[in-house]
C-alpha positions as a Markdown table, in Angstrom:
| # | Residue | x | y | z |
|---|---|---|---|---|
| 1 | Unk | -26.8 | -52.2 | -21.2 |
| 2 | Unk | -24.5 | -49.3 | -20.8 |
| 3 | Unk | -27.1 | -47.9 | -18.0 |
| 4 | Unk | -26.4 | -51.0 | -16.4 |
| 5 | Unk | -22.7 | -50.8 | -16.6 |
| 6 | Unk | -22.8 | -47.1 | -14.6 |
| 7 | Unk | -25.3 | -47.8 | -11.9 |
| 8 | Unk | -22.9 | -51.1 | -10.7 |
| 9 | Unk | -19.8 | -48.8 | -11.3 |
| 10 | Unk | -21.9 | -46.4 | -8.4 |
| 11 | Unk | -19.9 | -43.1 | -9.2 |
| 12 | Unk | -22.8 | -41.6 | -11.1 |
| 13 | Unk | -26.5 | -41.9 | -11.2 |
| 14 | Unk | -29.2 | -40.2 | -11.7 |
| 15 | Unk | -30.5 | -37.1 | -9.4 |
| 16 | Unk | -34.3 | -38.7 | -10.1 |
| 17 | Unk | -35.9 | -40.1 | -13.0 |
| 18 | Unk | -36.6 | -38.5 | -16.7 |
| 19 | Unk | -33.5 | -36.1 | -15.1 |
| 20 | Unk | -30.0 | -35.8 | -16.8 |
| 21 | Unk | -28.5 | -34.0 | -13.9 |
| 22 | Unk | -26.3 | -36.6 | -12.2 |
| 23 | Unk | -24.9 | -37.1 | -8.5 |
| 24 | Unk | -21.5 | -37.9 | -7.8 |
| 25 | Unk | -21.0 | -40.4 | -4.6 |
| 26 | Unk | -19.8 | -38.5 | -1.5 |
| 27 | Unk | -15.7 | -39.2 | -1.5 |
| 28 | Unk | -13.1 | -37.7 | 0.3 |
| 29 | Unk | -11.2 | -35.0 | -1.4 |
| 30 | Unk | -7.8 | -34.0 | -1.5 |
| 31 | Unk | -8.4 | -30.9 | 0.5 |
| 32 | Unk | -10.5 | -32.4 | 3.2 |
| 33 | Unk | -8.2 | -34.7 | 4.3 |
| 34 | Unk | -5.4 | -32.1 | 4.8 |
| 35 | Unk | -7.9 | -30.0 | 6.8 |
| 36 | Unk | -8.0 | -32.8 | 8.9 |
| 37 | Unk | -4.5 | -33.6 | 9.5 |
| 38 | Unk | -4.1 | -29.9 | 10.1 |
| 39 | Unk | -6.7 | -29.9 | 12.6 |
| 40 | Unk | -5.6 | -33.1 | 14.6 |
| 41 | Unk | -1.7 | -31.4 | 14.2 |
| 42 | Unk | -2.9 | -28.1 | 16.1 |
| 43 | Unk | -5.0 | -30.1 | 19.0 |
| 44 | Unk | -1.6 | -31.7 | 19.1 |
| 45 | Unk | 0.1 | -29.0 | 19.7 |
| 46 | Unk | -1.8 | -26.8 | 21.9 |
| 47 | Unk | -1.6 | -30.1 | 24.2 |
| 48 | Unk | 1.8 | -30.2 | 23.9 |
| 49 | Unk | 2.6 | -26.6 | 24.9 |
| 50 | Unk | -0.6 | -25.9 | 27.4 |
| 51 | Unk | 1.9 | -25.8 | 30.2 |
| 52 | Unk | 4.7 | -23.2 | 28.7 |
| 53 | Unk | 2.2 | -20.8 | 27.1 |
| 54 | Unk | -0.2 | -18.7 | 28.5 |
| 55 | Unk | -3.2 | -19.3 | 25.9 |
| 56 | Unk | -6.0 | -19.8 | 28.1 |
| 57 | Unk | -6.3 | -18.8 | 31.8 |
| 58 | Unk | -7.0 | -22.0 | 33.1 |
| 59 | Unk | -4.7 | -24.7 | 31.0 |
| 60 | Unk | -3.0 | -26.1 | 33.2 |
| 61 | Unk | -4.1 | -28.0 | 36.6 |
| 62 | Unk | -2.7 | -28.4 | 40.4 |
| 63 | Unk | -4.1 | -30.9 | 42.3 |
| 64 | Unk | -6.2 | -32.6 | 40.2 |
| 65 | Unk | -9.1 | -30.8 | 38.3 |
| 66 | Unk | -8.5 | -27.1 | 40.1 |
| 67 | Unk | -7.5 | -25.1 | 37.9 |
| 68 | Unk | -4.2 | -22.8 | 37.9 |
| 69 | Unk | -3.7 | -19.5 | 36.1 |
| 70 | Unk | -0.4 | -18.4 | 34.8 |
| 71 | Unk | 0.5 | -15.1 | 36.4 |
| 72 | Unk | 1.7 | -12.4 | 34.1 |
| 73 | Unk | 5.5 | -11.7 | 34.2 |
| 74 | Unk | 8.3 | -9.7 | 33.2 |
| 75 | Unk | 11.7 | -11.0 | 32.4 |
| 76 | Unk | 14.6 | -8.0 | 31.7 |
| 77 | Unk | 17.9 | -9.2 | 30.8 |
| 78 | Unk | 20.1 | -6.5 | 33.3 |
| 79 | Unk | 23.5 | -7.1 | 31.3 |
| 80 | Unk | 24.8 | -9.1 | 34.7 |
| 81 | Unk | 21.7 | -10.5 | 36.2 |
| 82 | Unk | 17.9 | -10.8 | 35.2 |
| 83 | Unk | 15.2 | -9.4 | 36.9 |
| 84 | Unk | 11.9 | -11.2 | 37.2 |
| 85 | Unk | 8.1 | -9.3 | 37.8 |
| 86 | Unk | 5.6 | -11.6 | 38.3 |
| 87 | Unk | 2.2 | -10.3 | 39.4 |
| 88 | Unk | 0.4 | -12.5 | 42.4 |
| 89 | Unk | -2.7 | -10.9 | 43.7 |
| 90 | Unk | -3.8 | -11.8 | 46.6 |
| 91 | Unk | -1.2 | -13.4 | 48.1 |
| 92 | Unk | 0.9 | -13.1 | 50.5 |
| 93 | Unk | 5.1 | -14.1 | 50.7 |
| 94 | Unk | 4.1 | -17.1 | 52.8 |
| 95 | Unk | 1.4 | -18.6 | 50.1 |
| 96 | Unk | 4.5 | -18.4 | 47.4 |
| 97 | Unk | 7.3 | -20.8 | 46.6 |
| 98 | Unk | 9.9 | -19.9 | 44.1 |
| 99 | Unk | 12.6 | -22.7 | 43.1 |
| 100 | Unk | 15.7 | -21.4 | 41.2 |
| 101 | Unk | 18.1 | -24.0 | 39.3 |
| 102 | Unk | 20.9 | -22.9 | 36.8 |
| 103 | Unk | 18.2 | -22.9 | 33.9 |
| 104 | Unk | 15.2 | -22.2 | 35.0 |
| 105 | Unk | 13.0 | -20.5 | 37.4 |
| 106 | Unk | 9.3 | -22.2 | 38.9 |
| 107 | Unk | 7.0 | -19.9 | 40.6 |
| 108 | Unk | 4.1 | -21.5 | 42.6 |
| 109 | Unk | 1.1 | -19.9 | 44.9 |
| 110 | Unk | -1.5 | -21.4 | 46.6 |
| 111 | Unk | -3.5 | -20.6 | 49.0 |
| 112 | Unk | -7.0 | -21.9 | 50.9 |
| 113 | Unk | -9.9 | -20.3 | 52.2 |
| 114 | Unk | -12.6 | -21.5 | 54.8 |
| 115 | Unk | -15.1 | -19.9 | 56.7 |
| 116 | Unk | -18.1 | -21.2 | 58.6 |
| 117 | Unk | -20.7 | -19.6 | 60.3 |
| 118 | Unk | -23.6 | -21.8 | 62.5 |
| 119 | Unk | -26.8 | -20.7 | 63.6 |
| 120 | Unk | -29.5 | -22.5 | 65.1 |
| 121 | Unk | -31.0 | -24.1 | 62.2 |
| 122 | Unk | -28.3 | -24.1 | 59.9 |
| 123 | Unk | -24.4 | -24.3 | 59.0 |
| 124 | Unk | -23.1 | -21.9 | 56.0 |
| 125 | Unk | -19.9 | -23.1 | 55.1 |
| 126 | Unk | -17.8 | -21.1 | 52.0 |
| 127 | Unk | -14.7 | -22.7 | 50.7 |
| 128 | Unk | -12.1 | -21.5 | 47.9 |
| 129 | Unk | -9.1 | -22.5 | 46.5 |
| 130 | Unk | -6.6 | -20.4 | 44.0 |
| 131 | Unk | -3.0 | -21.4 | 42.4 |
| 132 | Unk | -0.8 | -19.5 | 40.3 |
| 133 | Unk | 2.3 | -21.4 | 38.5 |
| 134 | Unk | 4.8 | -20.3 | 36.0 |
| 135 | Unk | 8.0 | -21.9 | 34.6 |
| 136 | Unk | 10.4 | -19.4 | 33.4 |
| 137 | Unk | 13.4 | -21.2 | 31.1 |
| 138 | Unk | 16.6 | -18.2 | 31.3 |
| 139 | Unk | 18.3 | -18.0 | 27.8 |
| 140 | Unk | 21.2 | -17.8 | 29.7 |
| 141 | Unk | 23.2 | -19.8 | 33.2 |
| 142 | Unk | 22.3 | -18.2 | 36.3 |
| 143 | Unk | 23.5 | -18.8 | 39.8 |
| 144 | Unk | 20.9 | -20.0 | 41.6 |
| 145 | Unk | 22.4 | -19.8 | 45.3 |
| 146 | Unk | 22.6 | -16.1 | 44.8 |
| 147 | Unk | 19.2 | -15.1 | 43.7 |
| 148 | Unk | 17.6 | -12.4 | 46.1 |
| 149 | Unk | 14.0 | -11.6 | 46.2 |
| 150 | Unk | 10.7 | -9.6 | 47.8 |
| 151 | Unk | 7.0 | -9.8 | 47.8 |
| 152 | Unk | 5.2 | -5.7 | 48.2 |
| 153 | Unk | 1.4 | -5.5 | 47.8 |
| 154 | Unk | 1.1 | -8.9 | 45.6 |
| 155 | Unk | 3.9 | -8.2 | 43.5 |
| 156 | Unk | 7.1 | -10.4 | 43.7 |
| 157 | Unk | 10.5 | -9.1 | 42.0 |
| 158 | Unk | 13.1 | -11.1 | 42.4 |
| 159 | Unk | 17.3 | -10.8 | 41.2 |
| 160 | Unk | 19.2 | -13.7 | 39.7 |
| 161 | Unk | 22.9 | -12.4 | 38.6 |
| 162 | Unk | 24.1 | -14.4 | 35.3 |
| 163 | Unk | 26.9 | -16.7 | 36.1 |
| 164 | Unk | 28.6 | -15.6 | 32.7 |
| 165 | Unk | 27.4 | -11.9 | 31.9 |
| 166 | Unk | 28.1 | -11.6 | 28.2 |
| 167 | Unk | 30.7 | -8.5 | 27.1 |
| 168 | Unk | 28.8 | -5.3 | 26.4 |
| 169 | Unk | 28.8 | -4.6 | 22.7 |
| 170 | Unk | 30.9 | -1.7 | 21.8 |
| 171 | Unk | 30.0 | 0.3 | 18.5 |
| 172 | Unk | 33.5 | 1.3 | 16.6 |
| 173 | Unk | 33.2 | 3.6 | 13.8 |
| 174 | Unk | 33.9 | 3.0 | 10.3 |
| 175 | Unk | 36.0 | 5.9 | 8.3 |
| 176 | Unk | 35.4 | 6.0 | 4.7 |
| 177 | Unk | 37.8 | 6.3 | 2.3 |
């Protein structure tokens, strides 16, 4: 009777028969479920920030499914101004288009490629497509109407002065008594 009572109760029973060795039921545990509300919090999160962060090379997309890389880039904070290196091989100043506003900076290129060649029995046709995009956000208000800029051997550098340069920081030394 008390057999009866543990096979209904289904949290134990035996592994096979003449055996003592006993099986518990598969159940959740504790730990499990946190890995699993971990897990869904980080695909949450890379979602969430696959269009600030660099963290894979194609995480963001432009038109669709083509895929846009994130060009690498330098920000220096100049005291007055910030200077901004961003790296764009392969293309050329008209293939870019930079937008300024008082907070941010976007940096977009594109740029298409076709070429054909027919012969007599055939038509070869090649096609490519590239993008670059980054949004830079400036810790600091910039004026965005006076932001200068150029574009040497795929390498773009442009000037955006501060529209409140904070004070330099003077050192005072301290005499002990």
């Amino acid at each position: 009777m008390i057999e009866k009572r543990s096979k209904k109760a289904g949290s134990v029973s035996p592994a096979s028969l003449g055996s003592n060795l006993a099986v518990r039921s598969p159940r959740y545990t504790l730990t499990s479920d946190f890995d699993s509300i971990f897990n869904q919090f980080r695909r949450s999160f890379n979602d969430l920030m696959a269009p600030l962060l660099p963290l894979t090379a194609s995480s963001s997309t432009i038109l669709g499914e083509m895929p846009a890389r994130f060009p690498a880039v330098d920000l220096v904070d100049g005291g007055d101004h910030y200077t901004v290196t961003a790296e764009l091989p392969g293309f050329r100043k008209d293939n870019v288009n930079i937008e300024v506003n008082s907070d941010e900076l976007h940096i977009r290129a594109s740029k298409k490629s076709e070429t054909e060649e027919k012969k007599k029995n055939y038509v070869h046709r090649e096609r490519s497509y590239s993008a670059l995009e980054r949004l830079i956000a400036f810790p600091e208000e910039v004026i965005p109407s006076k932001a200068e800029g150029g574009m040497t051997d795929g390498i773009l550098e442009l000037r955006i002065p501060k529209k409140k340069p904070k004070p330099e920081r003077k050192m005072t030394k301290v005499t002990l008594k």
